[in-house]
N, C-alpha and C positions, 0 to 999 in steps of 0.2 A: 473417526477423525479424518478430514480432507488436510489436503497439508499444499500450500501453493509456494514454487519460488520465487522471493524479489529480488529484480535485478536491478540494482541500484544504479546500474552504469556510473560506476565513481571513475573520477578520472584516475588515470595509473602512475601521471608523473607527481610529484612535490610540489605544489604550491608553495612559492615563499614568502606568502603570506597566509596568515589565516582569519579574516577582514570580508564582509560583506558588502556594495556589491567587489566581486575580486578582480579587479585590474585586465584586461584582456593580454597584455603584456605578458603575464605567468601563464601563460597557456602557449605548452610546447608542442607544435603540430603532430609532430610524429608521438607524441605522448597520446593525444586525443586518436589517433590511426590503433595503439595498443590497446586503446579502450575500446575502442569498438569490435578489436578483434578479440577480445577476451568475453564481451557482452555477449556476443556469439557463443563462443564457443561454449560460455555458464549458461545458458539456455539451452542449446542442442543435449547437454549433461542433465541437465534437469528433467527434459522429455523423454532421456533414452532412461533414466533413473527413477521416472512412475512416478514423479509430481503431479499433482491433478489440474496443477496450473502454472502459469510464467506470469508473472504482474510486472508492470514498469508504472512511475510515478510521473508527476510532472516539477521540475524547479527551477530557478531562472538565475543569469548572473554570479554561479557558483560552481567551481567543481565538484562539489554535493552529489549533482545526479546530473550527468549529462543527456538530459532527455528534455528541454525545453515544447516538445513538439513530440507527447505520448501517443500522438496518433501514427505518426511518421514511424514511429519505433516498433509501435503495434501493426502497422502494414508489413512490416520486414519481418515479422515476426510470422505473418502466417504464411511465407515460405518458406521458415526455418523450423518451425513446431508443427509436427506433423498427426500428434493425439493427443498433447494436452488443453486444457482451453488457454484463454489469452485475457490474461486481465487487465482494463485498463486502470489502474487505483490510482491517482484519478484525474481527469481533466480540472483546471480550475475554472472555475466556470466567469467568476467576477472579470477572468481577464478574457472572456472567449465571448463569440456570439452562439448562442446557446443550438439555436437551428444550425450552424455547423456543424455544431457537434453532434448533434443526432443524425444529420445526414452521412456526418463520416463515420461516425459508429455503427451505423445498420452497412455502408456499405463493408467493412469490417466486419460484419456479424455475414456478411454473405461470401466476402473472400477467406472465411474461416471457418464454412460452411454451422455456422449456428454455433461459436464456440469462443463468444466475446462475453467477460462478466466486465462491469464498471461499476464505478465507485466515484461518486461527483466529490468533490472540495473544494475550500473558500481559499485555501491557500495562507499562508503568512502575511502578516499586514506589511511586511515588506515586499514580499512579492505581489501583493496587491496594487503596490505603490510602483510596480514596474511599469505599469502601463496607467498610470494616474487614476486609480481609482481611490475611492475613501475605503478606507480599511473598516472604517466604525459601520456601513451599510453592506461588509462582506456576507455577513452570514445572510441577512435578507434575500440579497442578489442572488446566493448558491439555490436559495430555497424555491425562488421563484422561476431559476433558470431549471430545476428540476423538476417543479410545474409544468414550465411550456414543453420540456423535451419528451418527458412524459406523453402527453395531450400529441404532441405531434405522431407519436409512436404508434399509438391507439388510436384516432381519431382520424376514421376512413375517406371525409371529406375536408377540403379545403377550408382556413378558418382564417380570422383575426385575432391577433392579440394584444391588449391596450393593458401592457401591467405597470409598476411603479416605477422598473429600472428598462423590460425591456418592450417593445411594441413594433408591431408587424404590422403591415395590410394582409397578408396573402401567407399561408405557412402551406407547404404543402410536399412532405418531405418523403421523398423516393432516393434509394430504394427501400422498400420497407425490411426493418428486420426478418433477416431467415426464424428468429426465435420469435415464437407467437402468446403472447401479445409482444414480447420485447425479451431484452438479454436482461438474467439477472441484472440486479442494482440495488446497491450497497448505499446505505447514509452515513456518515460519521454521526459518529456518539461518544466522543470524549467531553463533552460537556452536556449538563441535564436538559437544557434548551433541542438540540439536535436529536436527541433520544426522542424527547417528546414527536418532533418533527417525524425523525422515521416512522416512528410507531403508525402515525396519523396517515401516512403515505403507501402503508402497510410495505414496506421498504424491509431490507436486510441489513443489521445490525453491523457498523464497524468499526473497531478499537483499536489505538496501536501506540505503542509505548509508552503504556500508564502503568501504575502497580496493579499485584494480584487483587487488593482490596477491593482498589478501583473499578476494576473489570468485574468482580464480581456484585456489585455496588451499581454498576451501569445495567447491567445483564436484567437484575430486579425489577428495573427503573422501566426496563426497555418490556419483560414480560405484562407489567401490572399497567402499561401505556397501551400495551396490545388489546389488554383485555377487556380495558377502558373502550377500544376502538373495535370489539368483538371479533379479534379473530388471536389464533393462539399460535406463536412460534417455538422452531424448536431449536433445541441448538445447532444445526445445522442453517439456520438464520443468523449466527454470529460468529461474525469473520476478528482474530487479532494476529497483528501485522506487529515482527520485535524483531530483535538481534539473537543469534545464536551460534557458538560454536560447539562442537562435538568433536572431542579427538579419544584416545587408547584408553584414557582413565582421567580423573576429577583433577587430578595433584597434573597431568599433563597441558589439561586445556587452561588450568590456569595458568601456568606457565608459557601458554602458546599466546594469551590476552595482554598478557603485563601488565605494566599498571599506567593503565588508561583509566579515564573518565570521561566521558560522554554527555555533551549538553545538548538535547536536540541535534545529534547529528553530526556535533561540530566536538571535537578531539580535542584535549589538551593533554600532554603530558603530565604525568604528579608525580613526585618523590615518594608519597606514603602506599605502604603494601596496598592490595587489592580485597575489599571486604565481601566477606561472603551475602551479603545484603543488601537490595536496595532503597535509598534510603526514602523518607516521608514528605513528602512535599505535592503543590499544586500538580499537576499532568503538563502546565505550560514551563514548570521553571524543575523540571524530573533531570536529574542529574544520573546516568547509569556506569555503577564501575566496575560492573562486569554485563554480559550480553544477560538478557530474559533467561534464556535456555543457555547450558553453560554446564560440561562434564564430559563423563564417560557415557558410555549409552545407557546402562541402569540408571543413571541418575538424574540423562533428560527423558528417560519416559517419564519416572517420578513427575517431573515436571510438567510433564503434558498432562499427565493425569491428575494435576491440579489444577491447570487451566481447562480441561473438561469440568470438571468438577463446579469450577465457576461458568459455566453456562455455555464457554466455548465450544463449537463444533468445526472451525474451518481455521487453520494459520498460515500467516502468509509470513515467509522465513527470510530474513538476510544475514548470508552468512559471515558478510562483513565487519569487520573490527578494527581500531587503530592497532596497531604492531602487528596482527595476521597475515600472512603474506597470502600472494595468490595462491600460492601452491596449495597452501593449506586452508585455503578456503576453499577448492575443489576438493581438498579430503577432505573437510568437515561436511561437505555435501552429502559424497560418498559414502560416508557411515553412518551418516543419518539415516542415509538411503535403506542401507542394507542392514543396520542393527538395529535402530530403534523407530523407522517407518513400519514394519510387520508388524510389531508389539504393541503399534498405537490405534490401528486399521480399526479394532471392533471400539474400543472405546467409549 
C-alpha cells in the first residue's frame, strides 16, 4: 500500500461565515500568514515521516483550501520536499488553458527532478462558474483538455489543435517532462462516465470520499473497462483520497472528532452523538460523521485492509477534521506514521 499526504492548506482563522463564495472581508491576514506556516511545516512532517507523497488541490473563493494557484504551491514545494514525490491532485482544467498546464507541470517535473504525479479535475460547478464557464460542458472540457496535454507531452513535433472547447495554431510545449513519456496521471472516477473515460486513456484510477461500496463498485467498473480496452491494472492504478484521524485507541479519536458532520468539505455542528457508520446516499450529496479512517492503529489498519481488499493500492490522507486542533492533527500524522504505516507496507 502507497500511502500520500494532503495538504488541504485550510485556513487557521474562523470564518464567520459558513456561505460560498465567502466574503473577502472574513479573511484575517495574519490568519492566512499561520496557514501557510503550518502548510509548511505538515509537509516537511510528512517527508521526514516516509509518505510517498504531498498532494495539494485546487479551490476557489473559500477557505476550504487555500491553494487557488496548485501550481504556485507545487513549486514551493520542491524546495521543501526533498524525497517524496509531489502530487498535483488536481489542476481544474475547465478553468485553465490547458497548454499551460502542461508546460508548468513538466517544468515541475524537472524542478522536482522527475517526482510530479497529477490528477486533472472538472471542479465544482460553482467553481466552474468562477471564471464563467458552463458547468453542464465541465466534464467534456476536462476530458478534452486531458487529450491535448497528453498529445502535447508525447508528440515530438509541433502540431495544431482544432477541438470543441479548446484550439491552437502552434503547440509546442518545452520543457519536456523529466518523466518519459510523462509524470504519472490520475482520472477521477467517482462517476461511471469518468471510469469509462480513464479506462479508454489507459489513465490511473481516482476516488475520493465515496463509500466502501462505492469504491469497490467503481474499482470493477474501472478493471472490466480495462479489459475492454486490452490492457490489465493493478491495484497500484487506484488512488482514494478521505479523511482520517488516528490517536491512542478507538473510544479516544472519537472523542478527539466530536460530533461533526461533514458535507463535502463543508462543517456543521450537530447535537446528536457521532455514528459509527457511514451513511447511504449518492457520492454528490455523502454526508460523513466521522472521518473514512478513524480509531486506534489496530482498528485503521482493519480499515485499510478493507480498502485494499476493494481494489485500492494508493491513499492519499487528510488528517483534517471539524473539532481536531493542529496539535493533534500532527499527532494523528505521527502515529499513523509510526504504528499503522509498517503494518500496511506489504499489503
Amino acid at each position: 500500500m502507497q500511502v500520500g499526504f494532503f495538504n488541504p492548506v485550510t485556513y487557521a482563522g474562523t470564518p464567520a461565515v459558513a456561505v460560498w463564495p465567502t466574503p473577502p472581508i472574513f479573511c484575517d491576514r495574519e490568519a492566512v500568514s499561520e496557514t501557510m506556516r503550518r502548510a509548511r511545516q505538515q509537509l516537511c512532517l510528512a517527508d521526514e515521516l516516509g509518505f510517498d507523497w504531498v498532494s495539494v488541490s485546487e479551490h476557489h473563493y473559500s477557505p476550504r483550501i487555500l491553494a487557488p494557484s496548485p501550481m504556485i504551491f507545487a513549486g514551493a514545494m520542491t524546495e521543501v520536499i526533498k524525497r517524496a514525490k509531489i502530487a498535483v491532485l488536481g489542476p481544474l482544467l475547465p478553468l485553465s488553458n490547458p497548454v499551460r498546464v502542461a508546460e508548468e507541470l513538466a517544468m515541475l517535473d524537472a524542478m522536482s527532478n522527475g517526482r510530479v504525479m497529477v490528477l486533472f479535475l472538472r471542479g465544482t460547478a460553482n467553481e466552474i462558474l468562477t471564471y464563467r464557464n458552463n458547468p453542464d460542458e465541465g466534464r467534456a472540457m476536462t476530458q478534452e483538455g486531458v487529450d491535448l496535454i497528453l498529445h502535447a507531452w508525447t508528440e515530438p513535433q509541433p502540431f495544431g489543435w482544432e477541438g470543441r472547447y479548446f484550439n491552437y495554431r502552434t503547440v509546442s510545449v518545452w520543457p519536456r517532462t523529466i518523466q518519459d513519456p510523462h509524470p504519472p496521471v490520475f482520472s477521477s472516477g467517482n462517476s461511471p462516465e469518468s471510469v469509462e473515460f480513464c479506462a479508454s486513456r489507459r489513465l490511473n484510477l481516482a476516488l475520493s470520499f465515496i463509500l466502501l461500496p462505492d469504491i469497490a463498485q467503481r474499482v470493477v467498473q474501472y478493471q472490466e473497462a480495462c479489459d475492454r480496452e486490452g490492457w490489465e491494472p493493478t491495484a497500484d492504478n487506484v488512488m482514494y483520497r478521505f479523511f482520517a484521524h488516528v490517536a491512542e485507541s478507538d473510544e479516544a479519536a472519537l472523542r478527539n472528532i466530536g460530533h461533526f458532520r461533514v458535507n463535502m468539505g463543508l462543517a456543521r455542528h450537530l447535537s446528536e452523538s457521532v455514528t459509527q457508520s457511514l451513511r447511504e446516499s449518492p457520492p454528490e450529496k455523502l454526508e460523513f460523521d466521522r472521518p473514512f479512517l478513524c480509531g486506534g492503529p489496530a482498528t485503521v489498519i482493519e480499515q485499510v485492509a478493507a480498502l485494499r481488499a476493494a481494489g485500492v493500492g494508493m491513499i492519499d490522507i487528510s488528517f483534517l477534521w471539524p473539532g481536531v486542533s493542529y496539535e493533534q492533527q500532527l499527532e494523528s500524522m505521527a502515529r499513523f506514521a509510526s504504528d499503522v504505516l509498517p503494518h500496511i507496507r506489504s499489503l
